[in-house]
N, CA, C and O of each residue as an XYZ file, in Angstrom:
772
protein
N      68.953    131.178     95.956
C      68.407    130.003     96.624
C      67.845    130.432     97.977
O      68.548    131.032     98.788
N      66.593    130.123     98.207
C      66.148    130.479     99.789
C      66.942    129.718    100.773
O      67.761    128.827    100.552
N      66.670    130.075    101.571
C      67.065    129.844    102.974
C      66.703    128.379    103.288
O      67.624    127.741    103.799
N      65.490    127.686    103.076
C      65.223    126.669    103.694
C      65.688    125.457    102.318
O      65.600    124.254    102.564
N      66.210    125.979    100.795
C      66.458    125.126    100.226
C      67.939    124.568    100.470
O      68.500    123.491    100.265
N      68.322    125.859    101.026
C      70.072    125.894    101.206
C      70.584    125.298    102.090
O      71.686    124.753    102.025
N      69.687    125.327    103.242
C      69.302    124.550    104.688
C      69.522    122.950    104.474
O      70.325    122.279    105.123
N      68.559    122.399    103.318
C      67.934    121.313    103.030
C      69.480    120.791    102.165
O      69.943    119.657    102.287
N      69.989    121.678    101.467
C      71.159    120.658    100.590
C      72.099    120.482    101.678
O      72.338    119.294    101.893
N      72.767    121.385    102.509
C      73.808    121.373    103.244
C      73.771    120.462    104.292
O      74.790    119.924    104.724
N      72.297    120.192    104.867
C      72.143    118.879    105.550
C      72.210    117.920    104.916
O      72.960    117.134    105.495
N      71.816    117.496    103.971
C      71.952    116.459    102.984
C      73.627    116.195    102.704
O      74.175    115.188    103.154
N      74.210    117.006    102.075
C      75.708    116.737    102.004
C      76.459    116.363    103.395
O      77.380    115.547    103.435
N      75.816    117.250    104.859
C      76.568    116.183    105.704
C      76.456    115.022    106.145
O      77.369    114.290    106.527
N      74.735    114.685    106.093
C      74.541    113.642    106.736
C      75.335    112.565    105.625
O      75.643    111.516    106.192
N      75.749    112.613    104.083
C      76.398    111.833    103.175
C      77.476    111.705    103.922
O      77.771    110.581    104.329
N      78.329    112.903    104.272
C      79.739    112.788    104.984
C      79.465    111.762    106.297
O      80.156    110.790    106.604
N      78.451    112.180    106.872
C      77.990    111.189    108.417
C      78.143    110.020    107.949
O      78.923    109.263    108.526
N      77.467    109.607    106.839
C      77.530    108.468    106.560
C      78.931    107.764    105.896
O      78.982    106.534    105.900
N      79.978    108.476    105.370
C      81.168    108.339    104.516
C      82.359    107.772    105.842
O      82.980    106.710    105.892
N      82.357    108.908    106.790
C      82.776    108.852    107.936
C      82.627    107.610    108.552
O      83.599    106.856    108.596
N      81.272    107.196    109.163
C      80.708    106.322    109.914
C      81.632    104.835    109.014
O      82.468    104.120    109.566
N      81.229    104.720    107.754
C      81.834    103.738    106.900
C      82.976    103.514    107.133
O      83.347    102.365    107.376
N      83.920    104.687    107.114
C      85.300    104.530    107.086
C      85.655    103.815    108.300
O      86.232    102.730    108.241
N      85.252    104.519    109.696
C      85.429    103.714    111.006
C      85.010    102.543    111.127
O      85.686    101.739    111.770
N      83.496    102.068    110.393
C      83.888    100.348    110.454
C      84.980    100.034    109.667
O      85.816     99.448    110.355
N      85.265    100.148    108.736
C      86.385     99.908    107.911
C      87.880     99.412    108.768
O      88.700     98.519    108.556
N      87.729    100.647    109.983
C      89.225    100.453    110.349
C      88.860     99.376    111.590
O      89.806     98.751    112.070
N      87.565     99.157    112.096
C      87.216     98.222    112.903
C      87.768     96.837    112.550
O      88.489     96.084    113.204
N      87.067     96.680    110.975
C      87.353     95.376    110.293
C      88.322     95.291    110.656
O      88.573     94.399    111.467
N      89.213     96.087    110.269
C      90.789     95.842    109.620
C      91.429     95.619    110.950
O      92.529     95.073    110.866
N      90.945     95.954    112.375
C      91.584     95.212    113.738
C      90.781     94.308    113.968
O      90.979     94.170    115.175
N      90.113     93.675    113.743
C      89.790     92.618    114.049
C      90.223     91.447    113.184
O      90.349     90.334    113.694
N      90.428     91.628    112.056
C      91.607     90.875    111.342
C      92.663     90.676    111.733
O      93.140     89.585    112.048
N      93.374     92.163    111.773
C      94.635     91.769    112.794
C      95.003     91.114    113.794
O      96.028     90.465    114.008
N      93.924     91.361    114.523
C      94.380     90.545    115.626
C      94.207     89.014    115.809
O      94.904     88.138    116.322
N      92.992     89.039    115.180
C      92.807     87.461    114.824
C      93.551     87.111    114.253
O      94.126     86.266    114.939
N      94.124     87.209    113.094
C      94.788     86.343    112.468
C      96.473     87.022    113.029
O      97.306     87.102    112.125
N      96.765     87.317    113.944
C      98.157     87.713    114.637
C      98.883     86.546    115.006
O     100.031     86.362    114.602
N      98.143     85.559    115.923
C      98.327     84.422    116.425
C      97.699     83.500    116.569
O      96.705     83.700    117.267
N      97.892     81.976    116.013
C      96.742     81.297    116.636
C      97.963     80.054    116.415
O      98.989     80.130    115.738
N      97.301     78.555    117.486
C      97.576     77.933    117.169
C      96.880     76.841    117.717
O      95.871     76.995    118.405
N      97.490     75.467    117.378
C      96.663     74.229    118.101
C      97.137     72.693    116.380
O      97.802     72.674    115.344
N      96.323     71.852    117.092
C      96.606     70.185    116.192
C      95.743     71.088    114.926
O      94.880     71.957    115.045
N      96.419     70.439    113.598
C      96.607     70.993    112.292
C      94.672     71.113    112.084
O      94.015     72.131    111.868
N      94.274     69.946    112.218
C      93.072     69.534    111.778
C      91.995     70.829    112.533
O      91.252     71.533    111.848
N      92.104     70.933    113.947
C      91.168     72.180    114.439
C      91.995     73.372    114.406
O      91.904     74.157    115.350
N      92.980     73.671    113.217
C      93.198     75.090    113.114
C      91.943     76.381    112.738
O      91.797     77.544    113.113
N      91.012     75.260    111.600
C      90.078     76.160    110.839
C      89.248     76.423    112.154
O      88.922     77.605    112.268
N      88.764     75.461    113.338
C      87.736     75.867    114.321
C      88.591     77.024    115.146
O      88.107     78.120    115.429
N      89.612     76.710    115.404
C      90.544     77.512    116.443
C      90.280     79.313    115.763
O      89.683     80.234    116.320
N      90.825     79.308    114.702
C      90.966     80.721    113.978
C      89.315     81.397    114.071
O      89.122     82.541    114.484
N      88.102     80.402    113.578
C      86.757     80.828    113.939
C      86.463     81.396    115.357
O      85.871     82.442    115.624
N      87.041     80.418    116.269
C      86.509     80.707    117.441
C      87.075     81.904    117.846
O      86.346     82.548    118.601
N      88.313     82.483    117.541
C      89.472     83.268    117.757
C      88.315     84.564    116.994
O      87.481     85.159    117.677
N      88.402     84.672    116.307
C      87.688     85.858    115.139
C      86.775     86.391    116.109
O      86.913     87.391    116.814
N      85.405     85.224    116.014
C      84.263     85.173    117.193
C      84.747     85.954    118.550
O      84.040     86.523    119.382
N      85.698     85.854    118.527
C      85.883     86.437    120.495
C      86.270     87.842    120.288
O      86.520     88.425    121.343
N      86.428     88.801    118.827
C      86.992     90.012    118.660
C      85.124     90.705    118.241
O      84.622     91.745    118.668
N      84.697     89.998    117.600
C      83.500     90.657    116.856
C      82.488     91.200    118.056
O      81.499     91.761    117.584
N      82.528     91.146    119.700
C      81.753     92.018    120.326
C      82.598     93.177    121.416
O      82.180     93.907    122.315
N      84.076     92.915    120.793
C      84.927     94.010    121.420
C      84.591     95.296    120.781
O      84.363     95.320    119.572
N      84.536     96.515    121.598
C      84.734     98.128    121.883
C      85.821     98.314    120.541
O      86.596     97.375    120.359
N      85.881     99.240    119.802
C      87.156     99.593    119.257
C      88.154     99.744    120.252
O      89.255     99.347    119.870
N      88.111    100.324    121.751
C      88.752    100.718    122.364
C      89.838     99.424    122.626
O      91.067     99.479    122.571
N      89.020     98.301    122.915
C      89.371     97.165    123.464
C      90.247     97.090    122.400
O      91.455     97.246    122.576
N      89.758     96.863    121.290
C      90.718     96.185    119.773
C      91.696     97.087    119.611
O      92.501     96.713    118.759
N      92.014     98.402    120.215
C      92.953     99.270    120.117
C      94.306     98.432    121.085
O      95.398     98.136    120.600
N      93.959     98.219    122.266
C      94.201     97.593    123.422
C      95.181     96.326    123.139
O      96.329     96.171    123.557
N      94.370     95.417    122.269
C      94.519     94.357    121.998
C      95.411     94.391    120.437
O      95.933     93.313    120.150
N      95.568     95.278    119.661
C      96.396     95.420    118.927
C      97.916     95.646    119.647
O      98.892     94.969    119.324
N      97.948     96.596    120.562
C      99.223     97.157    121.239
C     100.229     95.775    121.360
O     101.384     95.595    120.974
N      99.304     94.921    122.041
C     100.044     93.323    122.315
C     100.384     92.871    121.198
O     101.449     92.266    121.320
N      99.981     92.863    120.094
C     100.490     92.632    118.384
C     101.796     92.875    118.210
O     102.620     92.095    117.732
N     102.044     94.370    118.747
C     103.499     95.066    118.639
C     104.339     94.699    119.562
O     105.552     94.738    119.361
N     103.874     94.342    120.563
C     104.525     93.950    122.098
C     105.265     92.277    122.264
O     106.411     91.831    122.226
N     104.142     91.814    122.424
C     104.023     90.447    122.524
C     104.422     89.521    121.381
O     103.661     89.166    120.481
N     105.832     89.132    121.530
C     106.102     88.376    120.734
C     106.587     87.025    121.672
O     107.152     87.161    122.757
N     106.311     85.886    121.146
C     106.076     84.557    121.738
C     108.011     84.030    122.223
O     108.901     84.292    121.414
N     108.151     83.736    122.783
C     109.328     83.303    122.753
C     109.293     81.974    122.095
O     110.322     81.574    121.550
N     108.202     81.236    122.087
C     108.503     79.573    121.873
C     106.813     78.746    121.657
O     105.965     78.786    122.548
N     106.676     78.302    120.810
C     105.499     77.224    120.355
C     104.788     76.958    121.965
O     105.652     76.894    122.839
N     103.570     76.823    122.385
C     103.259     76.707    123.872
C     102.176     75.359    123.283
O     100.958     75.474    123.147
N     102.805     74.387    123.059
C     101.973     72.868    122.919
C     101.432     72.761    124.372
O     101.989     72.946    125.454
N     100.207     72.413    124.056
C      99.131     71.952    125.082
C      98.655     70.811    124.621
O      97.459     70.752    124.904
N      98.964     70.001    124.126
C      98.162     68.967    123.230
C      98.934     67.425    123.817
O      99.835     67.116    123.038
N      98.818     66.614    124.755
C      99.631     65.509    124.530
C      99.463     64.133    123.629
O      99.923     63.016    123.865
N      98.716     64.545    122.606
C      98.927     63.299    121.559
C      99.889     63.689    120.717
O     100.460     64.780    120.700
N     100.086     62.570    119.869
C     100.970     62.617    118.885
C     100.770     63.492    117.597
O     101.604     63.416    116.695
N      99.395     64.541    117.465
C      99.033     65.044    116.265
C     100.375     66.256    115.833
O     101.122     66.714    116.697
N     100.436     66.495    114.873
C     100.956     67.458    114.640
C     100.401     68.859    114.969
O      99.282     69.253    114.641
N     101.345     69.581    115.677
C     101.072     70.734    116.406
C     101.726     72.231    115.308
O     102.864     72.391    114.866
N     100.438     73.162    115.140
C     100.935     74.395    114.456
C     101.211     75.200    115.242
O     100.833     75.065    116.406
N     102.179     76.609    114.718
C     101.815     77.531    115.821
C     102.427     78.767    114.844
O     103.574     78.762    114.398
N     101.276     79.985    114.566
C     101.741     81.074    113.689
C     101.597     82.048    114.164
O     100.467     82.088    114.651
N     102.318     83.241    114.372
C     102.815     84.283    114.550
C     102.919     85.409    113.636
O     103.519     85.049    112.623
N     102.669     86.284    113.607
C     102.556     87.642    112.546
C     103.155     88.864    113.719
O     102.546     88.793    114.786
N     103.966     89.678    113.685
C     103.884     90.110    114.495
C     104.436     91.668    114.001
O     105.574     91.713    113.536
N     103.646     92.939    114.098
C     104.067     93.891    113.632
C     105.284     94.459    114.310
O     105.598     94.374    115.498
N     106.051     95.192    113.085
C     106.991     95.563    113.674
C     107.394     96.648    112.299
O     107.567     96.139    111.192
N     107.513     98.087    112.481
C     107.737     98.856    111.111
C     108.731     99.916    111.573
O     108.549    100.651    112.544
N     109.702     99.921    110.851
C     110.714    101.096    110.643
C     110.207    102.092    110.361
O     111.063    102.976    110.398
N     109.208    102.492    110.073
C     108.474    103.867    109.608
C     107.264    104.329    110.565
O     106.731    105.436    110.495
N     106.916    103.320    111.459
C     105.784    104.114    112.344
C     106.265    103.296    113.513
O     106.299    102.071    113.635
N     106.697    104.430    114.503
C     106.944    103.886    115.883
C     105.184    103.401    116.532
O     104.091    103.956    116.413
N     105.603    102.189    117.188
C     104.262    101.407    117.881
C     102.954    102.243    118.750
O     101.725    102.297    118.760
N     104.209    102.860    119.482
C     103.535    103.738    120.378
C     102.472    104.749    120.114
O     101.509    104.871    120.871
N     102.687    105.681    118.744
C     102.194    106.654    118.280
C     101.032    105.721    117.484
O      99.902    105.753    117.970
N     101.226    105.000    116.440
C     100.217    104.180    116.050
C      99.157    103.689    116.976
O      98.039    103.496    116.499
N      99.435    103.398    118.609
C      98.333    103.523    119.012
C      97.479    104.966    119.725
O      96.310    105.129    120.075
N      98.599    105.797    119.730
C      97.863    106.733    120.087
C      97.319    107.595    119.191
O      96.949    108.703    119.577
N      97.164    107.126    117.581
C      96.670    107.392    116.823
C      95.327    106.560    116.617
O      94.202    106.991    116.868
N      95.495    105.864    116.343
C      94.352    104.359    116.801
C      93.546    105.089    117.799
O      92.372    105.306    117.499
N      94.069    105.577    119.149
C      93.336    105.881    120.327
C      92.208    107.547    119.806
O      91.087    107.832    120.229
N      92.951    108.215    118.936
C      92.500    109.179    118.529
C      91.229    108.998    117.613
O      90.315    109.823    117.614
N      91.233    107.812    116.797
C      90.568    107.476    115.864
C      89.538    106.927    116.579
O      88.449    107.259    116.111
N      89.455    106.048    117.757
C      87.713    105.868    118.479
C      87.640    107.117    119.549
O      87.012    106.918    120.589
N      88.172    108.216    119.362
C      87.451    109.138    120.152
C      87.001    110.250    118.705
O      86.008    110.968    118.827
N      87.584    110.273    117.781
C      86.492    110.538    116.562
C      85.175    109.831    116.181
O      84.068    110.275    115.876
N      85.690    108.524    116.307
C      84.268    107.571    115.606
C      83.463    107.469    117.465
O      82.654    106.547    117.363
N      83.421    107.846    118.486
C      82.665    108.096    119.167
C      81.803    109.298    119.269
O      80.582    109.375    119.402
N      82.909    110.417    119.157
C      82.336    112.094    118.884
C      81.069    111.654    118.012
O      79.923    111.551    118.447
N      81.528    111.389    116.576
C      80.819    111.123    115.784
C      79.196    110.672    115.935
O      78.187    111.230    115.503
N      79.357    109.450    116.712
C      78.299    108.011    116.787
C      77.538    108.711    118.093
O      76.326    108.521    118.194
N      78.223    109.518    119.095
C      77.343    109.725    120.265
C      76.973    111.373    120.306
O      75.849    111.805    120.566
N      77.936    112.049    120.052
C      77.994    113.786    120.293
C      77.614    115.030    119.099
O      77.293    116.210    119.238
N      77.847    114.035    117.698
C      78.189    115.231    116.981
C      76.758    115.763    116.071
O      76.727    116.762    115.351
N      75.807    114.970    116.280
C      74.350    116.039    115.856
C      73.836    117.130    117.812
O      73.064    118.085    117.902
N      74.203    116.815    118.354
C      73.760    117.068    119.411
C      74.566    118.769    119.555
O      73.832    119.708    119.864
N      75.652    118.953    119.376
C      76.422    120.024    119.219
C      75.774    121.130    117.738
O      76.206    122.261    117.511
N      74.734    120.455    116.955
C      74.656    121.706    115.669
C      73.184    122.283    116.285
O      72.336    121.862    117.071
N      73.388    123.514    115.449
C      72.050    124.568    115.923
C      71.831    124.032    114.755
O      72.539    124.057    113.748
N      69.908    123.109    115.096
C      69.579    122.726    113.575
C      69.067    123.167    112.498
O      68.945    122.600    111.412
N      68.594    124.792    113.004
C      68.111    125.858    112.325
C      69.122    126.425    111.191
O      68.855    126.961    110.116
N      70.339    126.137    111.774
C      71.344    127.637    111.088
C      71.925    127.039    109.741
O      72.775    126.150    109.683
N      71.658    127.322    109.264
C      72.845    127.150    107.590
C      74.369    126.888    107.895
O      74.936    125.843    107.579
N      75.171    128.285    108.752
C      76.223    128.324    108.796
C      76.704    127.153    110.437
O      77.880    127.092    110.794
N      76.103    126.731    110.846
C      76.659    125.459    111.689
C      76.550    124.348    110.975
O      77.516    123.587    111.036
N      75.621    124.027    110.295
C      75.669    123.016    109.270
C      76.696    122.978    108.713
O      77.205    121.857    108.710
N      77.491    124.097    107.998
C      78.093    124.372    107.160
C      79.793    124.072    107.916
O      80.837    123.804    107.322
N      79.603    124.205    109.087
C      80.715    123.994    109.713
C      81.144    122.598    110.258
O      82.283    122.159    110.411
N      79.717    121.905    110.556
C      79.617    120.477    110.529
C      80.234    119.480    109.227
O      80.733    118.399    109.540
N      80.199    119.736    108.308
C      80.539    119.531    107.129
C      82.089    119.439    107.304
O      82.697    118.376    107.427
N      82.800    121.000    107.298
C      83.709    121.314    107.230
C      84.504    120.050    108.133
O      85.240    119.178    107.669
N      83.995    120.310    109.938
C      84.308    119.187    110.250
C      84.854    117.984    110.173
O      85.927    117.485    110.513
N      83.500    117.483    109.444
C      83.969    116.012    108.526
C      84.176    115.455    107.518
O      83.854    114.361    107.054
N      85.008    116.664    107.035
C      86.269    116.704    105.911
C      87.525    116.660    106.364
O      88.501    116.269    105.723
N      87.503    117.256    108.014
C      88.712    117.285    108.500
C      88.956    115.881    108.920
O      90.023    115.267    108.918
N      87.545    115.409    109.351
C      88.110    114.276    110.223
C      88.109    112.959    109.132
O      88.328    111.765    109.335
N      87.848    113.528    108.184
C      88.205    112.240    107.688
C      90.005    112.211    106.966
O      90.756    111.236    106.987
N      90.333    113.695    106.337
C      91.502    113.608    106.421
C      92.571    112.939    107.626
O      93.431    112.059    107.647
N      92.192    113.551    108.238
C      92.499    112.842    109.928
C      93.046    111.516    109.534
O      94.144    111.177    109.094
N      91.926    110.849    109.830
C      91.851    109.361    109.984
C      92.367    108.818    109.074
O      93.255    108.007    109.339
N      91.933    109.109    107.411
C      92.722    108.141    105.945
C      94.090    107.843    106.852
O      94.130    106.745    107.406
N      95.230    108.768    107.041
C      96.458    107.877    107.185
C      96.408    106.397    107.494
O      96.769    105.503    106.730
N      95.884    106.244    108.787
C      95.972    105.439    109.474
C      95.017    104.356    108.771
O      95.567    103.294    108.479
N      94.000    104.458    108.541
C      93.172    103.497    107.519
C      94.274    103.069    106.065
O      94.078    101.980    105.526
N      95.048    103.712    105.689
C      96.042    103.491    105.169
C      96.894    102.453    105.212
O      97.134    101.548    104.413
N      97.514    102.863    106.787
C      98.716    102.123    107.366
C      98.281    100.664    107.453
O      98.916     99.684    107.063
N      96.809    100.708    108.168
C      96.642     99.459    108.530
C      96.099     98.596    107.168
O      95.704     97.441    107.016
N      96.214     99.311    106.606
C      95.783     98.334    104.951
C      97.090     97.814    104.365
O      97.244     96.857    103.607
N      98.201     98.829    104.985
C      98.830     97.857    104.259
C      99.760     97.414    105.089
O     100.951     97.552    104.807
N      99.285     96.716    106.426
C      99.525     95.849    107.363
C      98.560     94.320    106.671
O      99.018     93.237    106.308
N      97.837     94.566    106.684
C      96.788     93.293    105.713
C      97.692     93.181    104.484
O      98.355     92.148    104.391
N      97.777     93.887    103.758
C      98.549     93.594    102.528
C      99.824     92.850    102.615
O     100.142     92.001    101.782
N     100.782     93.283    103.955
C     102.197     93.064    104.463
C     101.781     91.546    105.155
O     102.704     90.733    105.175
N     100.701     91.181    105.620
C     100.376     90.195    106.365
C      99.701     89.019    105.364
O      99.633     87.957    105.984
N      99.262     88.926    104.200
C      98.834     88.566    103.138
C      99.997     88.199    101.917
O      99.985     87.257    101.124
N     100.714     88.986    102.028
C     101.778     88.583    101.018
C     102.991     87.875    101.971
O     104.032     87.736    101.329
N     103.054     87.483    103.131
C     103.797     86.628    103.624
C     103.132     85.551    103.762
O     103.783     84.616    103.296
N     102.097     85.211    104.197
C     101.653     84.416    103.750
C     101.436     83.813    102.416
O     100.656     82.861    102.404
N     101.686     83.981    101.880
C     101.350     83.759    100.147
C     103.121     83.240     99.690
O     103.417     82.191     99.118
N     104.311     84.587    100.255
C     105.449     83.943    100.249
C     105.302     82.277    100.561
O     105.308     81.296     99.818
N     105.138     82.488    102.371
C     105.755     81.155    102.706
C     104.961     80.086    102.310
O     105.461     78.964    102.394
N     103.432     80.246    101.753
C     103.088     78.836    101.076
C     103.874     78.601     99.647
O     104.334     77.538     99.231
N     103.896     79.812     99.055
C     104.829     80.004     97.740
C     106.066     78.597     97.905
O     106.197     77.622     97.165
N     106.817     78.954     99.118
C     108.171     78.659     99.056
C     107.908     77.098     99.551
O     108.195     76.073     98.933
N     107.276     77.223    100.851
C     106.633     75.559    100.970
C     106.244     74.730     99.897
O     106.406     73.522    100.072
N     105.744     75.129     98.774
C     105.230     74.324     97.507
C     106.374     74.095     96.248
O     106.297     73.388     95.243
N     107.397     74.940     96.703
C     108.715     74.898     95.771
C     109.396     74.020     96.123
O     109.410     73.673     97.304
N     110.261     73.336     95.033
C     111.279     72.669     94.921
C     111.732     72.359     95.784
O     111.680     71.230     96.273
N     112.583     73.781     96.393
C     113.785     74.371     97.341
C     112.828     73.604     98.352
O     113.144     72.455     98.661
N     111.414     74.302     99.010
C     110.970     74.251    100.342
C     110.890     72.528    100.571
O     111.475     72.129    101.579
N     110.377     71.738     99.922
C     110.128     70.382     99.735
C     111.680     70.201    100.000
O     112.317     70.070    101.045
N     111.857     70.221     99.372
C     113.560     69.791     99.764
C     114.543     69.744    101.479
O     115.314     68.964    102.037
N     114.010     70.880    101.728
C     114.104     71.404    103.125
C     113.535     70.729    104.148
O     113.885     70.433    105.290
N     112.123     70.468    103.162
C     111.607     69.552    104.704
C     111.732     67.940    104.047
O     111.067     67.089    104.636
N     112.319     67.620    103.197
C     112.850     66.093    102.479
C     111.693     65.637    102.282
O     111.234     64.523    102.536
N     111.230     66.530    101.821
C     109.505     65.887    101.074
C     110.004     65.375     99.394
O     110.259     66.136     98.461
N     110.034     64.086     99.385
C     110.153     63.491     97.452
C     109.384     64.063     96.557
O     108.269     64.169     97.066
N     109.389     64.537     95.368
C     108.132     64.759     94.512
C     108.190     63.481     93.781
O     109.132     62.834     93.323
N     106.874     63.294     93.802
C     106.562     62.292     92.375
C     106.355     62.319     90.826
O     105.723     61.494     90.165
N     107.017     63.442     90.373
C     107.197     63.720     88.868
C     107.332     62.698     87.775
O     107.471     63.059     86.606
């Protein structure tokens, strides 16, 4: 194979990885901005759906850095008590999710998190700027690169998936149990059978 065909595939296979990479980091973007939105929200039953919108809306022009930031308080910040602001009589919600895992201390998760937007920055700002665009074998190392970094990162794209998953199936519990027998019962709701 000549030189300039060999040139031509090996750029091609990274810029795929550039692009595999790049994907994955929105990926883990999504997946904090979920989190955090849906971590806490509350307010009268009826403007929960506007509350949670508006809530979402206020994450979608944050920095990863910020959403790194703003996750930490996820792990931190747990509410002591319902904070009603409302003085009518509506019924007042107030939900809470709040991570907490026996298997990944908080701390390291964000300084893993923290590791992960100084990859997806390298990436987005530094990392064509660093290859000799002539050479085969920097290409070739570019590549190598971002194989590493994506090993890298999967864990944690991992973890936080199945923080969504862990955050999704409690929810699903407690409407589960709210719609049961038992839960109706609890709150002396009659069925009409």
């Amino acid at each position: 194979m000549k030189n300039n065909e060999l040139l031509d595939e090996v750029k091609s296979r990274v810029y795929r990885k550039v692009g595999r990479n790049l994907h994955l980091f929105q990926v883990i973007e999504g997946a904090l901005k979920f989190l955090i939105a849906n971590s806490r929200f509350e307010g009268v039953v009826d403007q929960l759906p506007s509350i949670m919108a508006d809530k979402e809306a206020s994450f979608q022009k944050q920095t990863m850095g910020q959403l790194v930031g703003a996750l930490d308080k996820c792990f931190s910040d747990i509410p002591a008590e319902c904070n009603i602001q409302d003085d009518s009589r509506e019924i007042w919600m107030s939900f809470s999710f709040n991570i907490a895992s026996y298997s990944e201390d908080p701390s390291k998760v964000i300084k893993d998190l923290s590791m992960v937007v100084s990859e997806r920055n390298h990436l987005a700002h530094h990392f064509f700027l660093s290859l000799n665009q002539g050479a085969v074998d920097s290409w070739k190392e570019a590549e190598r690169y971002l194989d590493a970094q994506r090993e890298k990162v999967l864990p944690l794209f991992e973890y936080l998936k199945s923080l969504i998953i862990g955050y999704r199936d409690a929810r699903e519990v407690l409407a589960s149990f709210l719609m049961s027998e038992e839960g109706e019962a609890l709150l002396g709701i009659e069925r009409d059978d």
